[in-house]
C-alpha positions, 0 to 999 in steps of 0.5 A, spaced: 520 239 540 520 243 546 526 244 551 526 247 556 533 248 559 534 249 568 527 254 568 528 257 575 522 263 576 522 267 582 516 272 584 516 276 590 521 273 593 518 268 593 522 260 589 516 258 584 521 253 580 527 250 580 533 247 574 527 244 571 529 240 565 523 238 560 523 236 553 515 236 551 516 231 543 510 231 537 506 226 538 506 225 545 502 228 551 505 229 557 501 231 564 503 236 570 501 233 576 502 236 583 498 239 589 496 247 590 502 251 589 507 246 586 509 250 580 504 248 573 502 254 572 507 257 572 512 252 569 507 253 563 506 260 563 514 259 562 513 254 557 510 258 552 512 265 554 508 268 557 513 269 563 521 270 562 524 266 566 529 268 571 535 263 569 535 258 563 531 257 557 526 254 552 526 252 545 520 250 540 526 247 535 531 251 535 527 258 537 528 262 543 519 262 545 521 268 548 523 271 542 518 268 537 514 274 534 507 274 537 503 272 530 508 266 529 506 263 537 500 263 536 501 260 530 506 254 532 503 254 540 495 254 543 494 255 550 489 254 555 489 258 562 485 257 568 484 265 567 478 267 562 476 274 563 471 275 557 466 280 560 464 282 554 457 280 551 460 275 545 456 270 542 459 263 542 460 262 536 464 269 536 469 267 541 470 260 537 472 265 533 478 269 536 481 262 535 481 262 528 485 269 528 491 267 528 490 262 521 488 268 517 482 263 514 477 268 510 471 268 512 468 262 509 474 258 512 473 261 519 465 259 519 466 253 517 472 251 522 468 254 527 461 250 526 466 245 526 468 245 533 462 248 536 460 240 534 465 236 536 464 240 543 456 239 542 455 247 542 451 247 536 444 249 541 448 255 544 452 258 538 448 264 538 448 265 546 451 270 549 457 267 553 457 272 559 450 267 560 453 260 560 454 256 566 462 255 568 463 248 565 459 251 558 464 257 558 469 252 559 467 247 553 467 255 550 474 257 551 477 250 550 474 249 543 477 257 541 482 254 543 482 246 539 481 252 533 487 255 533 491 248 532 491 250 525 497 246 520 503 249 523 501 248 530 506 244 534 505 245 542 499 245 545 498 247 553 492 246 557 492 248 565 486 245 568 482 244 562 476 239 565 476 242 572 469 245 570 467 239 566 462 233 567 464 226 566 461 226 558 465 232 557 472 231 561 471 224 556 470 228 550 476 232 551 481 227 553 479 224 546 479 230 542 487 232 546 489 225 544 487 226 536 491 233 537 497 229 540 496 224 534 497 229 528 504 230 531 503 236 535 506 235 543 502 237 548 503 238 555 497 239 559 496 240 567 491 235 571 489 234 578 485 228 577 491 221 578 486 217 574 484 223 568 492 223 567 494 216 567 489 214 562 491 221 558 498 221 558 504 217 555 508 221 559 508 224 567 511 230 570 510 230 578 512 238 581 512 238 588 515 245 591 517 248 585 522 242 583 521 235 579 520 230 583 520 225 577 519 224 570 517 218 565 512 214 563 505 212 568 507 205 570 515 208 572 513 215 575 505 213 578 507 209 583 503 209 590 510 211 595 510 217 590 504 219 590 503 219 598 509 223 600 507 227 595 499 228 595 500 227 604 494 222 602 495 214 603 494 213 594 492 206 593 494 203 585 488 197 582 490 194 577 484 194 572 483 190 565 483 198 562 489 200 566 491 202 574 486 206 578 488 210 583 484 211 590 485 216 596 485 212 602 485 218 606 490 223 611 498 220 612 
């Protein structure tokens, strides 16, 4: 389990969070929702060390994240970033690879886990490919089957800003099945999504951001609820019931 204890982070002068409170629980995914600048990437980049917050902590059991020597976090903790700065003419299958390194596989491991999850992300006919010559939503297909690669048999959380924004319909799909298999074999996720009806049918739990603090948290039914999510989008949101669950429809300015 992840804890995160009263997270404030402040950049420029500028509040990005305030006492953010959250426990992220194996087994479960848990979704970020907020419009632009309400403080995801940021509380995510807290939550896995990348940045050192300002005021309280977070814990992955009973370790300080920030104090995890590197090797052991990117054993227990995998992360995907909206930012991918790969300039370098690596084959495809070469940085499916990169995610493999933390486990410490031998190279036959390593090429047998790799083909597999260039086939569960159906990179196959691109394995030899250099990367740099891919269109946005196939360098994203990449970048997140590198990163499913390092959730190895130690890992306990898995982070993911905005990993379908690039992504067609077939393979937000796709990703949202593999995300759920993770969160089955008992590693918690936390993943920050901007589409309402991707997160209601991911998540068993909901965070919803709005300057930096928590406007609420629960489960879909208790925190996606119209009245909230117009005061917080500034947009009228209607919820349908559907036999597969709500769905949720902009209906314009507020």
């Amino acid at each position: 389990m992840l804890t995160a204890n009263h997270l404030s982070l402040s950049r420029n002068g500028k509040s990005l969070l305030q006492d953010i409170n959250l426990q992220l629980i194996p087994g479960e995914v848990t979704v970020l929702l907020g419009p632009n600048g309400a403080g995801k990437s940021s509380l995510l980049s807290l939550l896995s060390g990348l940045y050192s917050p300002d005021s309280g902590s977070v814990f992955l059991e009973k370790q300080p994240v920030s104090g995890l020597d590197p090797q052991l976090r990117a054993l227990y903790l995998a992360m995907y970033t909206q930012q991918q700065p790969l300039n370098f003419p690596f084959r495809v299958d070469e940085v499916v690879a990169l995610g493999c390194y933390p486990l410490q596989l031998d190279s036959v491991a390593t090429a047998e886990r790799v083909n597999d999850y260039l086939t569960q992300f159906e990179l196959g006919s691109l394995a030899q490919r250099q990367y740099t010559s891919l269109s946005g939503g196939e360098q994203q297909r990449v970048q997140v089957a590198r990163v499913m690669a390092q959730v190895g048999d130690q890992c306990q959380m898995l982070l993911l800003d905005e990993p379908v924004s690039e992504m067609d319909l077939r393979y937000q799909q796709l990703l949202l099945q593999r995300i759920r298999e993770v969160a089955v074999n008992g590693v918690a996720v936390c993943c920050v999504l901007h589409d309402l009806n991707l997160a209601a049918q991911l998540a068993d739990q909901i965070v919803l951001l709005q300057n930096g603090q928590m406007l609420a948290s629960g489960p879909v039914d208790e925190v996606m609820i119209e009245k909230t999510l117009s005061d917080l989008y500034q947009v009228s949101v209607r919820k349908v019931e559907t036999e597969s669950g709500p769905f949720f429809i902009s209906e314009g300015y507020k």
